[in-house]
C-alpha positions as CSV (number, residue, x, y, z in Angstrom):
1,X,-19.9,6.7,2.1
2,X,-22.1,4.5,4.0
3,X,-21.2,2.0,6.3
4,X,-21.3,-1.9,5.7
5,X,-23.6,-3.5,8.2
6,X,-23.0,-7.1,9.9
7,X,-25.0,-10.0,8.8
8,X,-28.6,-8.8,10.7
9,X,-28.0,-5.3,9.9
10,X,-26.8,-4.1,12.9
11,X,-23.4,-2.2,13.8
12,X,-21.1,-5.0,15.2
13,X,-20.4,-4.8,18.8
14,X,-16.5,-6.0,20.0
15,X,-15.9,-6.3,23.7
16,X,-12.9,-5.9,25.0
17,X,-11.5,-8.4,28.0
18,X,-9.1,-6.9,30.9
19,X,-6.9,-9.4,29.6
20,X,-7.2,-7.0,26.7
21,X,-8.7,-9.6,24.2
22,X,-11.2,-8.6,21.6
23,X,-14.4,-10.4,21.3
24,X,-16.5,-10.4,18.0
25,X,-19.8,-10.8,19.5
26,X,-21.3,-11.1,16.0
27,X,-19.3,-14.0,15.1
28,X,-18.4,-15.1,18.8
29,X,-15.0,-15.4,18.3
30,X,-12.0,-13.8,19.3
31,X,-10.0,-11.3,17.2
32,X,-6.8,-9.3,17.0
33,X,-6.7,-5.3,16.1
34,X,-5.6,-6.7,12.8
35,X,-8.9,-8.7,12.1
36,X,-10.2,-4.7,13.2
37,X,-8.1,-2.9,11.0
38,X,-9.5,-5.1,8.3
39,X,-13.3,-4.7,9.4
40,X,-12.5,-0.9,8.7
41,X,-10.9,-1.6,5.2
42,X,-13.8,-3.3,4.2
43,X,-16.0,-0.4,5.9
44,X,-18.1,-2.7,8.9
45,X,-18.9,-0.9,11.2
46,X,-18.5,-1.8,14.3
47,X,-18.3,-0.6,18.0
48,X,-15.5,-1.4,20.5
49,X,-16.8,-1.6,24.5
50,X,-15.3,-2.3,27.7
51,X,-16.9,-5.6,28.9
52,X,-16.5,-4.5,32.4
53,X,-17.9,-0.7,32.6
54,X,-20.0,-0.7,29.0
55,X,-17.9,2.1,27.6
56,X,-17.4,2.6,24.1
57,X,-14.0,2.9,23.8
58,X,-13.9,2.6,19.7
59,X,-11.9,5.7,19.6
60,X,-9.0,4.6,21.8
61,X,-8.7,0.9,20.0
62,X,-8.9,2.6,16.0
63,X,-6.4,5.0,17.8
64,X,-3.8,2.0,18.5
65,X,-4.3,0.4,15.2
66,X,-3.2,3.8,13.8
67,X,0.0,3.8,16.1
68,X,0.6,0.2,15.4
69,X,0.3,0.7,11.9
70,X,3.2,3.6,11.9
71,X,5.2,1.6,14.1
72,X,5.1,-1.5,12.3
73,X,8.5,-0.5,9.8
74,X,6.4,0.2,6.9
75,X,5.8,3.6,5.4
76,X,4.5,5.8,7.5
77,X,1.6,7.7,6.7
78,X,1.3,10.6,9.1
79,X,4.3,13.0,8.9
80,X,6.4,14.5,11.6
81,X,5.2,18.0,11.3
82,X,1.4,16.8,11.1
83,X,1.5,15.0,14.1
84,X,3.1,18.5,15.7
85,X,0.6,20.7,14.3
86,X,-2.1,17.8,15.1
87,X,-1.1,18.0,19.1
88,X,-0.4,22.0,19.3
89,X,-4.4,22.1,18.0
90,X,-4.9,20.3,21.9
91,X,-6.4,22.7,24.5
92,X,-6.4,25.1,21.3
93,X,-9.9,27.2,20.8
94,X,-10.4,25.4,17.3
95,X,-9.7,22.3,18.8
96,X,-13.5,21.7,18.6
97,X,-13.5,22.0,14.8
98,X,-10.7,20.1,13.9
99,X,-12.9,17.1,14.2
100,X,-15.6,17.4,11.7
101,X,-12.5,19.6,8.8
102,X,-10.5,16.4,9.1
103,X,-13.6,14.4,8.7
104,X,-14.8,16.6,5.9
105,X,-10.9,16.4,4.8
106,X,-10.8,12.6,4.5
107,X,-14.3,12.1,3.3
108,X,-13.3,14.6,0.1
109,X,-9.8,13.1,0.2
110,X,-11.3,9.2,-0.5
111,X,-14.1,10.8,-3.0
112,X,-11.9,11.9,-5.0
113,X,-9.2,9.9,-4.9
114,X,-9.5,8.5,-8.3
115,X,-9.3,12.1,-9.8
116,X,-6.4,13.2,-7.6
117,X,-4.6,9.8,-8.9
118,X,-5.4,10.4,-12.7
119,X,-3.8,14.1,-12.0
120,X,-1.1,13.2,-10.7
121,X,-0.5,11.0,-13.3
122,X,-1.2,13.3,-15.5
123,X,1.2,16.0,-14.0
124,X,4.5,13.7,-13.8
125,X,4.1,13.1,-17.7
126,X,5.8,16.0,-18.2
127,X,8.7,15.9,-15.8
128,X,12.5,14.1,-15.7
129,X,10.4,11.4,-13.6
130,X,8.1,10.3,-16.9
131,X,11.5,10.4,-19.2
132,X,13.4,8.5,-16.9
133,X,10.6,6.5,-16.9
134,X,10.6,6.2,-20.7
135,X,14.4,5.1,-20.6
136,X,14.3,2.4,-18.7
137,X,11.1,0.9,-20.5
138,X,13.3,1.3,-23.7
139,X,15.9,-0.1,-21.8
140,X,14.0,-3.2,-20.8
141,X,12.1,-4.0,-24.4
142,X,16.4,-4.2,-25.8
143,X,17.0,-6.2,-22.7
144,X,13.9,-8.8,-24.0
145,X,14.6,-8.7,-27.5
146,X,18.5,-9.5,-27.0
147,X,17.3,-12.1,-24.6
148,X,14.2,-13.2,-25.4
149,X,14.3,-13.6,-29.5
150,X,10.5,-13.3,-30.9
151,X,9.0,-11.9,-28.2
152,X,9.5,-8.4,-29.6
153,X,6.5,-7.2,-31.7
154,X,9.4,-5.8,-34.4
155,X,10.5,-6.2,-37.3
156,X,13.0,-8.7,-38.3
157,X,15.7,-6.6,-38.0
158,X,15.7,-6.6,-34.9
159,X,15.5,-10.3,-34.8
160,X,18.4,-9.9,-36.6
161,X,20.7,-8.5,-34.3
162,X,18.6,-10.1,-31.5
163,X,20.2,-13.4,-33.3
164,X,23.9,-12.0,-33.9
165,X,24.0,-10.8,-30.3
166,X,23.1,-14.1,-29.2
167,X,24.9,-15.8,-31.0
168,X,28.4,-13.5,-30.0
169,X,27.6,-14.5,-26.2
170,X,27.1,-18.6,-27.1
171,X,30.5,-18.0,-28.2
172,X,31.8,-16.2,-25.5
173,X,30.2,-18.3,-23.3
174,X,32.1,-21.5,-25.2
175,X,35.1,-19.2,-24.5
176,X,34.6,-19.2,-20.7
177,X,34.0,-22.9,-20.8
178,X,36.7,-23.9,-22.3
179,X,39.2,-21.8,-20.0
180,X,37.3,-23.0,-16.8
181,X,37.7,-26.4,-18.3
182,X,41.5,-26.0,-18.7
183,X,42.1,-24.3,-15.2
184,X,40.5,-27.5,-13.8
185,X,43.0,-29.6,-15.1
């Protein structure tokens, strides 16, 4: 997938201040890691550097929006067990080719999301999950055509009992109302 440009074409360039401030040189202004995280959702690409030493130090900041995204409370996205295998791979002789698979990994991962989605969709049709499923969206079409006469697109029997139903809790409910009427007295 190919990277979004800035404005003039060219790969934004961020510097970062000792008083760790981000600056958007493109659109001089400052910004947060969350204005970053969002320049990488919307694929800019764009290059972090030190203002005082010149070094590119992109992979340390994307690095801390990943830890503050799976410290913010949320879901987390990387599991234990990864993270474990991830570090052991440190120092490790493959450690040079985990790079480029996990980078091959991702890239076929977001290619083909859509497909992986539709299959997965696809697969859960036939489990307890999909009936369950079913249930409670029978469930809530009787829960809108006992309280919501007409909306339902059946028949009129069921505007039928729709109507007796409703009509047995006005009555209850003039029931309640009179009792809380008398208890007040």
């Amino acid at each position: 997938m190919a990277k979004k440009k800035s404005a003039d074409g060219d790969t934004v360039i961020v510097k970062k201040y000792a008083n760790r401030r981000l600056y958007n040189t493109s659109t001089s202004s400052y910004i947060t890691l969350d204005d970053l995280a969002g320049m990488v959702r919307e694929d800019v690409d764009f290059q972090v550097l030190d203002a005082k030493t010149g070094e590119d130090i992109t992979h340390s900041i994307l690095t801390q929006i990943i830890m503050d995204e799976e410290a913010s409370g949320g879901e987390q996205m990387l599991p234990v067990n990864f993270l474990r295998q991830l570090i052991s791979m440190y120092g490790n002789s493959m450690q040079s080719m985990m790079p480029s698979y996990l980078e091959a990994a991702m890239t076929n991962f977001r290619e083909n999301h859509g497909k992986i989605r539709e299959a997965f969709e696809k697969g859960i049709s036939n489990t307890p999950f999909a009936k369950i499923h079913e249930t409670n969206m029978a469930m809530m079409r009787a829960a809108t055509d006992v309280l919501m006469p007409g909306s339902s697109k059946s028949g009129g029997k069921a505007k039928e009992n729709a109507g007796s139903e409703i009509d047995a809790l006005r009555k209850q409910m003039a029931e309640m109302q009179k009792k809380l009427d008398e208890l007040s007295k």
